[in-house]
BAFI-481528 format. One line per field, with one value per residue (C-alpha): residue in three letters; x, y, z; residue number from 1. Coordinates in Angstrom, 1 decimal, always signed. Example, Ala and Ser with C-alpha at 12.3 -4.5 7.8 and 13.67 -1.06 7.14 Angstrom:
BEGIN
type <- [ALA;SER] $
u <- [+12.3;+13.7] $
v <- [-4.5;-1.1] $
w <- [+7.8;+7.1] $
seq <- [1;2] $
This chain:
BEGIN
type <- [UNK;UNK;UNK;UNK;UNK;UNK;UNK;UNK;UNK;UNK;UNK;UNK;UNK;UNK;UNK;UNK;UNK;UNK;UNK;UNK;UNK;UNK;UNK;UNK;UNK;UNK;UNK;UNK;UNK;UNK;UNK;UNK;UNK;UNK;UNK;UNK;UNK;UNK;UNK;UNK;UNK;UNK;UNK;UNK;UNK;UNK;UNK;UNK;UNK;UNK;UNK;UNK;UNK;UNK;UNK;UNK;UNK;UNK;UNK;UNK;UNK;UNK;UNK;UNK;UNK;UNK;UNK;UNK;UNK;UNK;UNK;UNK;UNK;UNK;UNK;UNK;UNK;UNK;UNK;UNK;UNK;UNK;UNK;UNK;UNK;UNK;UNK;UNK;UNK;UNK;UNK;UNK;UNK;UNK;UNK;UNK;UNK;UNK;UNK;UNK;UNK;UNK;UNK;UNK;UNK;UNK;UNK;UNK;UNK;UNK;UNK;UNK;UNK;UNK;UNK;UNK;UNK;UNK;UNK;UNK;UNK;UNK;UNK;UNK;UNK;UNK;UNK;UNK;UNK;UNK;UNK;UNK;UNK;UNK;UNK;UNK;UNK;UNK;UNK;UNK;UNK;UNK;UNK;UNK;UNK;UNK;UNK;UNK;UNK;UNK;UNK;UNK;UNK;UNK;UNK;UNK;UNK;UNK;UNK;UNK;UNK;UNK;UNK;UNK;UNK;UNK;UNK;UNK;UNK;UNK;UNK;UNK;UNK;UNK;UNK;UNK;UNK;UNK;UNK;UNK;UNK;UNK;UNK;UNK;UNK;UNK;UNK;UNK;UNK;UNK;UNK;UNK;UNK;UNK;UNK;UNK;UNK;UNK;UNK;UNK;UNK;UNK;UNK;UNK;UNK;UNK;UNK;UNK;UNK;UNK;UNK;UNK;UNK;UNK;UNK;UNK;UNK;UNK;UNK;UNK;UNK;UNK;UNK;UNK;UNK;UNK;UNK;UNK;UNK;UNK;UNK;UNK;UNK;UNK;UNK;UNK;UNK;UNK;UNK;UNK;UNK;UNK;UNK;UNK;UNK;UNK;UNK;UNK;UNK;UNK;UNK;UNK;UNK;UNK;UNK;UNK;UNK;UNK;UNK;UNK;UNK;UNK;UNK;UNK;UNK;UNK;UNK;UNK;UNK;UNK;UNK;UNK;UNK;UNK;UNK;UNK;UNK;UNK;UNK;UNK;UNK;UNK;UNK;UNK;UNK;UNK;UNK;UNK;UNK;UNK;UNK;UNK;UNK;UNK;UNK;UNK;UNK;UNK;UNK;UNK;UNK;UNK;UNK;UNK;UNK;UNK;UNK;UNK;UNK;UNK;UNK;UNK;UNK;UNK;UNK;UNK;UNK;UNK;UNK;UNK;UNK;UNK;UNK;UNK;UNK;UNK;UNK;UNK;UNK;UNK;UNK;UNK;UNK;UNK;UNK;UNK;UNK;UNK;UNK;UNK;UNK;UNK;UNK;UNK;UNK;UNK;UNK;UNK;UNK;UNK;UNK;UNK;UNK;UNK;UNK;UNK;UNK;UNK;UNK;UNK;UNK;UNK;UNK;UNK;UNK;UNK;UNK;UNK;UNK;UNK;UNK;UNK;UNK;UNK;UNK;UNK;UNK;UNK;UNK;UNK;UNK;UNK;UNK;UNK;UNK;UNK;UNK;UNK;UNK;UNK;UNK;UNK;UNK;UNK;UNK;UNK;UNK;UNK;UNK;UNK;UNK;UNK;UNK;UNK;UNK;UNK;UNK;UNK;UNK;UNK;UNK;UNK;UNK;UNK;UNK;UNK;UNK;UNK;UNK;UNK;UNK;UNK;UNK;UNK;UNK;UNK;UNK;UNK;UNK;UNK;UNK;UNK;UNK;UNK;UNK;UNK;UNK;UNK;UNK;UNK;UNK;UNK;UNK;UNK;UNK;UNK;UNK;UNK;UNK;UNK;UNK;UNK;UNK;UNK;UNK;UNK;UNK;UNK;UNK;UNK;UNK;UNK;UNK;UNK;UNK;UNK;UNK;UNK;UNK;UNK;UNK;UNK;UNK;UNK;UNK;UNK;UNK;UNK;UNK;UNK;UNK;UNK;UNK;UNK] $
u <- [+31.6;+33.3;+32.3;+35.5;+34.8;+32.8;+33.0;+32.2;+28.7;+28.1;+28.3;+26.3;+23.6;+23.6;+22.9;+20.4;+16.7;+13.5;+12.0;+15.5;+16.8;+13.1;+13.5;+17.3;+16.6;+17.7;+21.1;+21.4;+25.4;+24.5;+24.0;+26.7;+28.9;+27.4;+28.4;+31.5;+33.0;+31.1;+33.2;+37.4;+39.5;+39.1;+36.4;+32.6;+31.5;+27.5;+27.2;+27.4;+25.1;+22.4;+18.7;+17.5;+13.9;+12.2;+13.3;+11.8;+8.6;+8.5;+9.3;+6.7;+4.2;+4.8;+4.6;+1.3;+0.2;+1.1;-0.2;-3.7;-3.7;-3.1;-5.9;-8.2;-7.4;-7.9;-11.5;-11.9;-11.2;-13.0;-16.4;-16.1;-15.6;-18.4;-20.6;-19.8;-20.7;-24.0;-24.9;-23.5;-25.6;-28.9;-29.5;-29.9;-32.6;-30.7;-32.1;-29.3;-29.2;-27.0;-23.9;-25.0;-21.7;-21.0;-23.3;-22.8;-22.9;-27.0;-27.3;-31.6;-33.6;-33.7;-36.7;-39.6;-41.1;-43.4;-42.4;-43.8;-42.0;-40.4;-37.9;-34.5;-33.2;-31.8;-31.3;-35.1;-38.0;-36.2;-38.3;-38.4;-39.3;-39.9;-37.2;-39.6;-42.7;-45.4;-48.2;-48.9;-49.5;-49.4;-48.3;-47.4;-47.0;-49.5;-48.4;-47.2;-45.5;-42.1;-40.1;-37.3;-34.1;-34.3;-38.3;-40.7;-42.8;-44.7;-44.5;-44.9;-46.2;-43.5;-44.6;-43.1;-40.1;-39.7;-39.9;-37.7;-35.3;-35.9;-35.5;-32.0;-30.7;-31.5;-29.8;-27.0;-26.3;-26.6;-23.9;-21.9;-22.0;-21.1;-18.6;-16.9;-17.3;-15.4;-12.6;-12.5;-12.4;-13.2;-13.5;-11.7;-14.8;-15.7;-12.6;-12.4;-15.4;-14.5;-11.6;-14.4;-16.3;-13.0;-12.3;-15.6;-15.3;-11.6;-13.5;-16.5;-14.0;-12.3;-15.2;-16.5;-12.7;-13.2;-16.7;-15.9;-13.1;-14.6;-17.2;-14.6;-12.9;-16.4;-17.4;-20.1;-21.5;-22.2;-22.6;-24.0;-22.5;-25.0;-23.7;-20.3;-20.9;-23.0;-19.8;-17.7;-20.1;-20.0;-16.6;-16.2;-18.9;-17.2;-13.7;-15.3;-16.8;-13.4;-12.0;-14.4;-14.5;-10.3;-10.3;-13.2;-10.4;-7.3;-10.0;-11.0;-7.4;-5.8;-9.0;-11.8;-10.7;-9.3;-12.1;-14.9;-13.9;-13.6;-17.3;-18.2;-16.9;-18.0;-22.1;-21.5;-20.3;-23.6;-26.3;-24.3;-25.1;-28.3;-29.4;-28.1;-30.1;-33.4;-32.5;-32.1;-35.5;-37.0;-35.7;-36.5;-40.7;-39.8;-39.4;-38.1;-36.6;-32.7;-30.4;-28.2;-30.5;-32.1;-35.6;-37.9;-41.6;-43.7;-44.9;-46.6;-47.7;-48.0;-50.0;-52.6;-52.7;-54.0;-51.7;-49.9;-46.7;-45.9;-42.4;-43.4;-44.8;-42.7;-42.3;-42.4;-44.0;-43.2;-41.9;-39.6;-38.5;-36.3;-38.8;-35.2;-33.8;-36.5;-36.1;-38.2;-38.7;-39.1;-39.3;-37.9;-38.2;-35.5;-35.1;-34.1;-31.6;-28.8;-29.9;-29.3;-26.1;-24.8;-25.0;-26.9;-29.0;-32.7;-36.0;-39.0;-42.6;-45.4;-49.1;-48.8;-46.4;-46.5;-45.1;-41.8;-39.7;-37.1;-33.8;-32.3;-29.6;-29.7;-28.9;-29.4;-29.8;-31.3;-29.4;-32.2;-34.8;-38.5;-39.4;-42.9;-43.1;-40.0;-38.6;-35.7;-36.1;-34.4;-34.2;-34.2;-32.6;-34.5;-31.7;-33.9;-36.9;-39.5;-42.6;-45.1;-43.5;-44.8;-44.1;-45.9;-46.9;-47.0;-44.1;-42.8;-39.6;-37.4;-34.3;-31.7;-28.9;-25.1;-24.6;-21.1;-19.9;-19.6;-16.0;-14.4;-11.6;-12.3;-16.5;-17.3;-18.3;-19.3;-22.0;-24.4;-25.0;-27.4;-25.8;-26.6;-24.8;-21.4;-19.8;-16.5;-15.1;-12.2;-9.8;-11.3;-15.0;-16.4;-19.2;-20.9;-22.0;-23.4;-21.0;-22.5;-25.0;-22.3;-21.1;-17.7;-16.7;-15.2;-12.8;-13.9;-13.3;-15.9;-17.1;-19.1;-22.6;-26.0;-29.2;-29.3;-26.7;-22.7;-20.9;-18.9;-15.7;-14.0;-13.7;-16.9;-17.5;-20.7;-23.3;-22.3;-25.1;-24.7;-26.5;-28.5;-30.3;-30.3;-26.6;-26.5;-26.6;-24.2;-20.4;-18.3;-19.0;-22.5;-24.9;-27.4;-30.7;-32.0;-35.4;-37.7] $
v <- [-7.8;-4.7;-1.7;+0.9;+4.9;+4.8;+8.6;+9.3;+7.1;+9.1;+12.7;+11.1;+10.0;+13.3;+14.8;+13.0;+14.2;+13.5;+10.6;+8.8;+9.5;+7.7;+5.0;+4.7;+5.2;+1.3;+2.6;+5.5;+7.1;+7.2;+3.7;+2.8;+5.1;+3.4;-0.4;-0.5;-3.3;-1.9;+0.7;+0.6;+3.0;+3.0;+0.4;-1.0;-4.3;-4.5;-8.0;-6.3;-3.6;-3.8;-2.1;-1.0;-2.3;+0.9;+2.0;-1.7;-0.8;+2.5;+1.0;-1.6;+1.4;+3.5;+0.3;-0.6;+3.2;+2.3;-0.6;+0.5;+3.3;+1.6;-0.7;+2.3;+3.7;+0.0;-0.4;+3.0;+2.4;-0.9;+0.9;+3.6;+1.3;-1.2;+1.9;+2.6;-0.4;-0.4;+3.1;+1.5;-1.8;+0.5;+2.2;+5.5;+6.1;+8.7;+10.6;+10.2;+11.8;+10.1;+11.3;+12.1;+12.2;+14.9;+17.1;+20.9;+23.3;+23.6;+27.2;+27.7;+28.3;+31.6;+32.5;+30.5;+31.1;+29.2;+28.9;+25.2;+22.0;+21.9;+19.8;+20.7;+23.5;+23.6;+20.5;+19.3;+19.6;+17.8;+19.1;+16.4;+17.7;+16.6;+17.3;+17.3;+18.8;+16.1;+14.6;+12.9;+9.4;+7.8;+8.6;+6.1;+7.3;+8.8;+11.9;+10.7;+7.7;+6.5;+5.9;+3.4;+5.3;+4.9;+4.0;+5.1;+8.1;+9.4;+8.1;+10.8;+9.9;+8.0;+6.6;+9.5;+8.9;+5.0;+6.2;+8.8;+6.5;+3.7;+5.9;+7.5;+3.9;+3.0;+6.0;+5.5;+1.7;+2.8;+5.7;+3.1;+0.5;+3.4;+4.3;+1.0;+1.0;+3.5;+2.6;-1.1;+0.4;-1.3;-5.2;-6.9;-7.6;-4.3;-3.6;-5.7;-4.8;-1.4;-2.5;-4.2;-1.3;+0.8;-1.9;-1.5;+2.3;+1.9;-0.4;+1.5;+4.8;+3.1;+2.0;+6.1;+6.9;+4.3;+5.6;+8.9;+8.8;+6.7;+9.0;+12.1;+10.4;+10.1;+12.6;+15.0;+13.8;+10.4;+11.6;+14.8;+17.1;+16.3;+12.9;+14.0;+16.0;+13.4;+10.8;+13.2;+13.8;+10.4;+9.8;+12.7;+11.2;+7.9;+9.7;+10.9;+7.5;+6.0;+8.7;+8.1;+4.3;+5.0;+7.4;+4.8;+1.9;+4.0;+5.4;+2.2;+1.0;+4.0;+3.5;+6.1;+9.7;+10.6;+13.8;+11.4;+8.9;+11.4;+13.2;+9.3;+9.7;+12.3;+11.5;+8.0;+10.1;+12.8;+9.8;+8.1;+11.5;+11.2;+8.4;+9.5;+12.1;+10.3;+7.3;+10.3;+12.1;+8.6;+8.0;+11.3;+9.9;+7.8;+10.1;+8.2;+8.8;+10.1;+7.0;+9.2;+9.9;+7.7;+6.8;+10.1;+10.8;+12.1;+15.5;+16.8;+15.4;+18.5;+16.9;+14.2;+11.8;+13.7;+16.6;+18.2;+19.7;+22.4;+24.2;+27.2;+26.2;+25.1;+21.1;+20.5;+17.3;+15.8;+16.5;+15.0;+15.3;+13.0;+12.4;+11.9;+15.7;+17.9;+21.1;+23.8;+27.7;+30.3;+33.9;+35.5;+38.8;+41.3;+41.7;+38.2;+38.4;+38.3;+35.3;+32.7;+31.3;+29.0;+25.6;+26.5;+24.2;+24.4;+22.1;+21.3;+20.6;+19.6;+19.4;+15.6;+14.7;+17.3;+14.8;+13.9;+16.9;+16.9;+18.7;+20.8;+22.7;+26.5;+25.4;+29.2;+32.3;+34.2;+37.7;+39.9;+41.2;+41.1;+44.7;+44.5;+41.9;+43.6;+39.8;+37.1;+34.2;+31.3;+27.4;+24.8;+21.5;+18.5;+15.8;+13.2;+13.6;+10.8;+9.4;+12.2;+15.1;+16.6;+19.6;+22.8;+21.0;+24.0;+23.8;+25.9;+26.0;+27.0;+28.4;+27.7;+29.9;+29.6;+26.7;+25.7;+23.4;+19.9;+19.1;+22.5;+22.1;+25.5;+25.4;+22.1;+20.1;+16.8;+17.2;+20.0;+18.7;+20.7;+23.0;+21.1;+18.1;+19.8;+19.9;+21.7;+25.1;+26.4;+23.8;+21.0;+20.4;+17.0;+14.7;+11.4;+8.6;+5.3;+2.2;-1.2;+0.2;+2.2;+5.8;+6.8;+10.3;+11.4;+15.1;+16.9;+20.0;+22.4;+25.0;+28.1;+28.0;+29.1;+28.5;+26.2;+24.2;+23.5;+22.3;+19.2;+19.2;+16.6;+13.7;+11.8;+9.5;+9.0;+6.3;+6.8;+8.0;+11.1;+11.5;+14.7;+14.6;+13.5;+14.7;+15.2;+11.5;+10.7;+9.7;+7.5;+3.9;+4.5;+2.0;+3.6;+3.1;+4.8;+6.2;+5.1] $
w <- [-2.9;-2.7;-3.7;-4.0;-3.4;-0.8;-0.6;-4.2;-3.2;-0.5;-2.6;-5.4;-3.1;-1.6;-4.8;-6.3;-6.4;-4.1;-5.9;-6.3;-2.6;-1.5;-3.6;-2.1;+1.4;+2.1;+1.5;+3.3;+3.9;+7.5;+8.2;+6.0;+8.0;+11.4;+10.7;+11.9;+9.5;+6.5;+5.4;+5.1;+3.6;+0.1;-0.1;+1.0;+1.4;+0.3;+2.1;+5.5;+5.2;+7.3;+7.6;+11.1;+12.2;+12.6;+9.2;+8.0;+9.2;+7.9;+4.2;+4.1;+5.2;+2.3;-0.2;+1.3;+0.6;-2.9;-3.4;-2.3;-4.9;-7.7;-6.6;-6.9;-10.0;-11.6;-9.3;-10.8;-14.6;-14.2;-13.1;-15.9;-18.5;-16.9;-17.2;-20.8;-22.3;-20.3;-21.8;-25.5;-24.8;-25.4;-28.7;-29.4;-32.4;-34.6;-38.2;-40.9;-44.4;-47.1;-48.3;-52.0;-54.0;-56.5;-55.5;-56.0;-53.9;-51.9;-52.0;-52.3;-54.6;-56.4;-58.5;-60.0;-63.5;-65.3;-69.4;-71.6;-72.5;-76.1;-78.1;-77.6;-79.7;-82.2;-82.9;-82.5;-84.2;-86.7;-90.0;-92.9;-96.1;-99.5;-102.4;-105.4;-106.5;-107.0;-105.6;-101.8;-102.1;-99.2;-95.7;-93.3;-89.4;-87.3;-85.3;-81.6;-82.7;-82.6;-85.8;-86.3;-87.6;-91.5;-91.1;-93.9;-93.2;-96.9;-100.0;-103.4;-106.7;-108.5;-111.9;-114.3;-111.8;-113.1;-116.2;-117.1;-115.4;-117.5;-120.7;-119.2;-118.6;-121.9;-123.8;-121.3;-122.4;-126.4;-125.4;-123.9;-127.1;-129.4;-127.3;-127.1;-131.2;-132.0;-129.2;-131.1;-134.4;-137.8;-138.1;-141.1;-142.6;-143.1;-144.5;-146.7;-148.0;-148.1;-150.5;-152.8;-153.1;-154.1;-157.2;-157.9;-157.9;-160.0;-162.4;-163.1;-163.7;-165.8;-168.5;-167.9;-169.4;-172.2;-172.9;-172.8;-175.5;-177.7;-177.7;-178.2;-181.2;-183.2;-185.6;-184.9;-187.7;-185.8;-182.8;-181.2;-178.3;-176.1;-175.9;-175.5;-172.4;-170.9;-171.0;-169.7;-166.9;-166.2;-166.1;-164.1;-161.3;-161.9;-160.4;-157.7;-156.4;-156.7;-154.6;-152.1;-152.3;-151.8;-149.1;-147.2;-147.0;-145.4;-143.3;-142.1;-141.9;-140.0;-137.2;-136.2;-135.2;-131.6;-131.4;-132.2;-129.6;-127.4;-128.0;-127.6;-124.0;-122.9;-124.0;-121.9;-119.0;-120.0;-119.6;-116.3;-114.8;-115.9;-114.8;-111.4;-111.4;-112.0;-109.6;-106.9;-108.2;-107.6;-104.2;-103.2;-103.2;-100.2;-97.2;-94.4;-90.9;-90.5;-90.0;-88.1;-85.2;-82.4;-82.2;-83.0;-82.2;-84.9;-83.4;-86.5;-90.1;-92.9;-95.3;-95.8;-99.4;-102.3;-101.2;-103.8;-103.2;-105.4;-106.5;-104.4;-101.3;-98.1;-98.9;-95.4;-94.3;-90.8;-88.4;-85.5;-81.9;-79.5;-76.3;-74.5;-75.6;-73.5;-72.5;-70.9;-72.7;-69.7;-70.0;-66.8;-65.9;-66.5;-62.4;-62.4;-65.3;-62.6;-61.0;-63.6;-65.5;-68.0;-67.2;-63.7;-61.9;-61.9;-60.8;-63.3;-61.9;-64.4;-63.8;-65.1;-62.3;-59.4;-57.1;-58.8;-60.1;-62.9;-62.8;-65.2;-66.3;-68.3;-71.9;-73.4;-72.6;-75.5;-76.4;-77.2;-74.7;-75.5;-75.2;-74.7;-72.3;-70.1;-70.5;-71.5;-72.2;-71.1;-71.9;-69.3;-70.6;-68.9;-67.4;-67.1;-68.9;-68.9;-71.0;-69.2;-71.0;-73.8;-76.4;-75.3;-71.4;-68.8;-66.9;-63.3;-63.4;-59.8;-60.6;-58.3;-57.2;-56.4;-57.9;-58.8;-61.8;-60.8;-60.6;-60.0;-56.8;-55.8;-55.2;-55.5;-52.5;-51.7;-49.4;-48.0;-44.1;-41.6;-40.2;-36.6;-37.7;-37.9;-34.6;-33.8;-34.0;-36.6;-38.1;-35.4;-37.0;-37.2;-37.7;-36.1;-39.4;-38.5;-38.8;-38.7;-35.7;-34.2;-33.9;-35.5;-35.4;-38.5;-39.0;-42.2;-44.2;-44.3;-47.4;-47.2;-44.9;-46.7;-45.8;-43.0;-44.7;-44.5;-47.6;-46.7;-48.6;-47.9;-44.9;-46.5;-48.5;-50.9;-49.4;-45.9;-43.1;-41.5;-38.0;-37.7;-34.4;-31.4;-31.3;-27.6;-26.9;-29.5;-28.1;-30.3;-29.8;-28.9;-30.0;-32.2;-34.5;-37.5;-37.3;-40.1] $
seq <- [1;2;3;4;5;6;7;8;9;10;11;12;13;14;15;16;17;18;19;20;21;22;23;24;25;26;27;28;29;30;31;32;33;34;35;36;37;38;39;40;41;42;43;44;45;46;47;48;49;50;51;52;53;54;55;56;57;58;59;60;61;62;63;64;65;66;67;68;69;70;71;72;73;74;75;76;77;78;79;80;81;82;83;84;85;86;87;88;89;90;91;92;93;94;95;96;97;98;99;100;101;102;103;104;105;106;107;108;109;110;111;112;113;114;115;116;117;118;119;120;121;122;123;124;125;126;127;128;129;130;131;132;133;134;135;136;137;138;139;140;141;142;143;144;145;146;147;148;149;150;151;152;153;154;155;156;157;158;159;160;161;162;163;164;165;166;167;168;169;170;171;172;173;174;175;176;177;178;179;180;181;182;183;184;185;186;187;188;189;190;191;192;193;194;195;196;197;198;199;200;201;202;203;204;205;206;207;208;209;210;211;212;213;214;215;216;217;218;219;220;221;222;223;224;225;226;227;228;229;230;231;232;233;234;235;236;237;238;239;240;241;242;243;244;245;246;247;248;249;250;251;252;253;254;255;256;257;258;259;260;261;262;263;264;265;266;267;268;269;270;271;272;273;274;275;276;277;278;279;280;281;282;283;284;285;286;287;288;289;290;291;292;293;294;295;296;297;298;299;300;301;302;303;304;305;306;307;308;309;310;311;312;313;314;315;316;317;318;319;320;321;322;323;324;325;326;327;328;329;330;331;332;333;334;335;336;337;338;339;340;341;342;343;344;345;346;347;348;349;350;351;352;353;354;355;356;357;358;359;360;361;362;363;364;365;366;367;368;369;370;371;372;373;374;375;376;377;378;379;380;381;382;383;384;385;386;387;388;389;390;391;392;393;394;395;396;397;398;399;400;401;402;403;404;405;406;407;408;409;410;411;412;413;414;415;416;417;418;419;420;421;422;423;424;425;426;427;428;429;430;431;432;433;434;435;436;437;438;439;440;441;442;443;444;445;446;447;448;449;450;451;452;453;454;455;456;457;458;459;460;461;462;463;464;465;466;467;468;469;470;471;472;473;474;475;476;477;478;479;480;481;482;483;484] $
């Protein structure tokens, strides 16, 4: 093989740096340059180049050297790594918290007040009272029970009720049969006799006219004046009945008036509304429960049976509250007036339960101070209320501070971790959680510190185990244990 330029190779290998010029030493320009066959005027021959013994030896030196280095570093690795999983086979008892998510931010507690449970304003007590004036008759709940939406609770005195129903129902059905008398108008049968009694009428007017000239034509001799003026009387009546009798038929023919029909109408439409009226009045002595509502306790019952329940009097009789719709009435100090908020968080501890605490949100803050006292008062909404609370319970209520609305990107977190179990500095910050026994480091996003306490924004997710302590034996990979 020939290799042409022989002096081009020679610059080039001349120029090239350290590492490559050790790694070419085989082909060295000065033993090329030696052989006397290898090199010819324009071209090299590769098959002839040779490589002295002493520079042999020196070559397999150096790859020895190598070779005996990398050795190490894998003996090395080998021993570290051996050493790792020894350390990872033993595990390391940890505390964990839980990632809670949805959690706002943990900033303390603030101030603690005591105030009493109530139902929630305004919508509860719900007040049930009776429409009409009359007489207690029988109630039929018990004050601490639970009514059925649209349940009975009192009845009143309804017998006057039933029947000034039963007399506006039957004046309301004649109404309608008069009504429906005139709209039909008159039957041919009455007619007809109508027209009868109008020959009749022209009949008997007719023998009054007979009479009544006969009687004109006699002397006075035969007859006196008296009589005279007693025919013409009677002819005269005799007129008037066949008018009548006359102006009956085209009555009855041409059909009853509009106006009458119409005051027929509007009497029907009178007694409807009556009777409307008393079946509401007769309702009204069955109180029950509101349909619209869910199951209510009775908290108080007015008035016993015998009870009469007068025009002027307050007609209240029960009344109601939703056992699910608690809230807590606290009167704060002025000096703590800046403390609380809208929709801020707060904890509820009862007597009856001292061991499990409720938590609450402000629902109202009332707008007028109470001068005397040097107070405000304030009302605690109860978020998960139970069957131990009551109306009017003493309650202490710890109101919390810097709490931001759940949701909000710009204060909300996701977790509040001890301030120990963030490790980092700046940007870099990250925690150890516990993966199927193991440790896993995880990079998150950190909020504002309070209290002991860092706000964990973002790099966690709800149900996962954070490690707390003993951090300095925590490595990722390392075998660990929650403690009990």
């Amino acid at each position: 093989m020939q290799l042409p330029f022989a002096g081009r190779c020679d610059t080039m290998l001349r120029r090239s740096t350290p590492k490559a010029n050790a790694l070419g030493d085989f082909f060295r320009p000065q033993e090329i340059r030696k052989h006397p066959t290898a090199r010819t005027a324009g071209t090299m021959d590769l098959n002839r180049l040779t490589i002295p013994e002493k520079e042999k030896h020196k070559r397999m030196g150096l790859a020895g050297a190598i070779s005996l280095c990398l050795v190490c570093l894998a003996a090395g690795y080998l021993a570290r790594l051996a050493q790792e999983r020894l350390l990872s086979a033993k595990a390391v008892k940890v505390k964990t918290e839980v990632v809670r998510s949805g959690s706002s931010r943990q900033e303390g507690e603030g101030f603690t007040a005591s105030g009493w449970i109530e139902a929630a304003w305004p919508q509860y007590p719900l007040t049930i009272s009776s429409r009409i004036a009359e007489r207690v008759e029988e109630v039929l709940v018990k004050e601490g029970q639970m009514v059925q939406p649209g349940q009975e609770l009192v009845r009143m005195y309804d017998r006057d009720f039933k029947a000034r129903l039963d007399m506006s129902r039957a004046q309301s059905a004649e109404a309608e049969k008069n009504l429906e008398k005139l709209t039909a108008g008159y039957r041919q049968q009455e007619i007809d006799s109508l027209r009868a009694k109008a020959n009749h009428a022209a009949e008997a007017l007719r023998l009054a006219k007979a009479n009544y000239e006969r009687t004109k034509n006699l002397t006075l001799s035969v007859v006196s004046a008296q009589e005279l003026d007693t025919a013409l009387s009677e002819m005269k009546k005799a007129e008037e009945a066949h008018l009548a009798a006359v102006a009956d038929v085209k009555n009855a023919e041409a059909g009853f008036r509009r106006e009458d029909i119409e005051a027929a109408r509007a009497k029907v439409q009178a007694m409807k509304a009556q009777v409307t009226l008393d079946e509401n009045n007769l309702s009204y002595c069955t109180i029950t429960a509101p349909t619209d509502r869910p199951p209510l306790r009775v908290l108080k019952v007015f008035h016993g049976v015998g009870d009469w329940i007068s025009e002027k009097e307050v007609r209240d009789l029960v009344s109601l509250y939703d056992p699910k719709d608690m809230q807590v009435r606290v009167d704060i100090t002025q000096a703590n007036v800046a403390k609380v908020r809208m929709d801020g968080k707060a904890r509820v501890v009862t007597d009856a339960n001292p061991s499990h605490p409720y938590t609450g949100s402000i629902a109202r803050i009332e707008p007028l101070a109470e001068l005397a006292k040097n107070t405000i008062t304030i009302r605690v909404r109860v978020e998960n209320p139970d069957d131990l609370l009551y109306p009017n319970m003493i309650a202490r209520v710890t109101v919390l501070q810097g709490q931001a609305s759940a949701g909000d990107p710009q204060t909300s977190a996701l977790f509040a971790a001890p301030r120990e179990a963030v490790l980092g500095a700046g940007q870099d910050r990250y925690v150890y959680v516990v993966d199927n026994g193991v440790a896993r480091r995880r990079a998150v996003s950190v909020g504002q510190e309070n209290n002991g306490r860092i706000e964990i924004v973002s790099g966690l997710t709800s149900g996962q185990r954070l490690i707390t302590a003993p951090l300095d034996k925590i490595s990722e990979g390392r075998a660990v244990e929650e403690m009990e």
